[in-house]
C-alpha positions, -999 to 999 in steps of 0.1 A, spaced: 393 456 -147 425 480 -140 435 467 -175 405 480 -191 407 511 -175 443 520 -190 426 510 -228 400 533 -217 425 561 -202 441 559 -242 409 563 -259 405 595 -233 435 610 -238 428 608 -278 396 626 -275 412 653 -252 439 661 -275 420 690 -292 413 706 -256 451 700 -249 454 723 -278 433 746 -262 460 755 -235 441 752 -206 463 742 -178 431 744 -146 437 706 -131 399 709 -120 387 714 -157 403 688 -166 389 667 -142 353 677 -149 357 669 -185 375 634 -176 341 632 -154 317 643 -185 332 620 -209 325 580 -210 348 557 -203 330 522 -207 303 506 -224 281 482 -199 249 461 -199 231 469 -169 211 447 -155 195 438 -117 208 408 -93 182 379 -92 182 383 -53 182 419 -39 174 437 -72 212 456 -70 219 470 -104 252 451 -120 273 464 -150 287 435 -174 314 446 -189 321 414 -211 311 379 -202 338 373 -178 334 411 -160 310 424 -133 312 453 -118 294 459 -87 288 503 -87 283 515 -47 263 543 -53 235 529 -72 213 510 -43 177 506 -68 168 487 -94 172 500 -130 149 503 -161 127 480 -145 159 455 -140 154 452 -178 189 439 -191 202 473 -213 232 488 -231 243 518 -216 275 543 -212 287 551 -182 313 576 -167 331 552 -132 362 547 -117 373 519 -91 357 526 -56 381 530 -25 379 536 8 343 549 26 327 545 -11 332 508 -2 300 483 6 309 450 13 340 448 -5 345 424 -34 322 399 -45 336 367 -45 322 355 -76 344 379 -93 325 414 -90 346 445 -87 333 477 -70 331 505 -88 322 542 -83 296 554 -111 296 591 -118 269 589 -143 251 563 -167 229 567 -198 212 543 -217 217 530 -254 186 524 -271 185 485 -269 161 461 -290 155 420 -300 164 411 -336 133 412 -355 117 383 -369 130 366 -398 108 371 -425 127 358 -456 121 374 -486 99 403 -474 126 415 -450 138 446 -474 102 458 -481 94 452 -446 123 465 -426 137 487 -452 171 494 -473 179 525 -465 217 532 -463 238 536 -437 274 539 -424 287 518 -398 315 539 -381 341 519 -368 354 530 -332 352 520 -298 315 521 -298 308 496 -325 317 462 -302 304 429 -297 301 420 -268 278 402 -233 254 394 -257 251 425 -277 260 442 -310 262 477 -303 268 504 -334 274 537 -337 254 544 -372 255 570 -400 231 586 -418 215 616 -437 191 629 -412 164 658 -408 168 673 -371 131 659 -357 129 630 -379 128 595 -368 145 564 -385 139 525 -375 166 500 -374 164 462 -372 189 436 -369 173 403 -386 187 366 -390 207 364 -422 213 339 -448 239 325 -435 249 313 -403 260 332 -377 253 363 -400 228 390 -393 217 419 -412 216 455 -404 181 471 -416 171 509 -415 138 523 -424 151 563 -427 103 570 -435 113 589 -466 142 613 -447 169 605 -474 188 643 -469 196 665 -446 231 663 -433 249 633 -418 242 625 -380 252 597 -358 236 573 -336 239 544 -314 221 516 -305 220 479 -293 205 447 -305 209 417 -279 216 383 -305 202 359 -279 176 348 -305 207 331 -327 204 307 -302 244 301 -305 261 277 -278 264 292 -247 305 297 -237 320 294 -273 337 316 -297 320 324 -329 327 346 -359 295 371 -363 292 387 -401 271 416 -402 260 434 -432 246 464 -446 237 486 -471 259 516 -471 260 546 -493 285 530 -512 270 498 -515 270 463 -496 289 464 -467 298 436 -443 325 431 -412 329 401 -391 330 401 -352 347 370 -332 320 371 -305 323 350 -273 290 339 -263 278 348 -231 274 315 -204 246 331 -193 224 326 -228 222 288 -215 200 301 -184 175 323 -204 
């Protein structure tokens, strides 16, 4: 985990460059925006025994936060963004989980809107799910990873309106596509989003290494990228 917090601590000092510019040279600012700004992407989820929420930060990586004693979301496993640090000293409980678990110290956490691929309904999965375009923006948000492909979108939006995306089952295997539904809001100005879609339903092996193709329809036209995804062990328990 200290590894992944010096990634994260690049990405951070990137997006602070333009407040660098700013001059502002107050330590405690700068610590309230380090404390406002995300610094990890998780699955949260509840322990089978006490209820505890856990943070999966990959499928190897479980973070155990200190100050979050209740169950979350219903113990519903979710994408979420979270603002934490390593715990130390009275933040402590229990120390470190054997099985691998690392405390941690959340200072805040909100959730990524986080859905099942659709059903696969062959040739009636444009008229049904839509073929709206959409731009996939490639930065730190748009991962693969415990069991999830999370993807910070693009589109042409109306402030109030509401757009559906579904990830369905495509052609190919191990390839899914990327549908949105924008309900006739095809101007406006161009927003972003983010959300999750768990790929549990590929029903991939459980431990291995694939090679995940998504596509979509962009503004420009078919789009696709390909993920190497490392299937979570736990897929082989659900």
């Amino acid at each position: 985990m200290k590894r992944y917090f010096r990634m994260m601590g690049l990405l951070l000092c990137l997006s602070l460059a333009s407040v660098a510019l700013q001059g502002c040279d107050n330590d405690d600012d700068d610590d309230y925006y380090l404390d406002m700004t995300p610094n990890a992407i998780v699955s949260v989820y509840s322990a089978d025994n006490s209820g505890h929420p856990l943070l999966a930060l990959n499928d190897s990586t479980t973070l155990y936060p200190v100050n979050l004693g209740s169950r979350l979301y219903g113990g519903k496993r979710m994408r979420a963004f979270v603002n934490l640090r390593q715990a130390n000293g009275s933040e402590l409980n229990n120390g470190i989980y054997a099985d691998g678990m690392e405390n941690v110290y959340v200072n805040w956490i909100d959730t990524i809107r986080t859905k099942e691929m659709a059903t696969d309904m062959g040739a009636k999965n444009d008229s049904i799910y839509g073929t709206d375009p959409l731009e996939i923006v490639n930065d730190w948000a748009t991962c693969v990873e415990d069991g999830f492909l999370t993807l910070r979108f693009r589109s042409l939006f109306t402030p109030g309106s509401t757009h559906i995306l579904n990830l369905v089952r495509g052609s190919a295997p191990n390839e899914v596509v990327i549908h949105q539904d924008a309900r006739g809001d095809l101007r406006g100005q161009m927003g972003d989003g983010i959300i999750a879609f768990s790929l549990r339903r590929l029903g991939l092996a459980p431990g291995t290494t694939q090679q995940l193709v998504v596509k979509w329809n962009s503004y420009s036209g078919e789009k696709s990228h390909t993920f190497t995804y490392r299937v979570p062990r736990r897929f082989g328990q659900q």
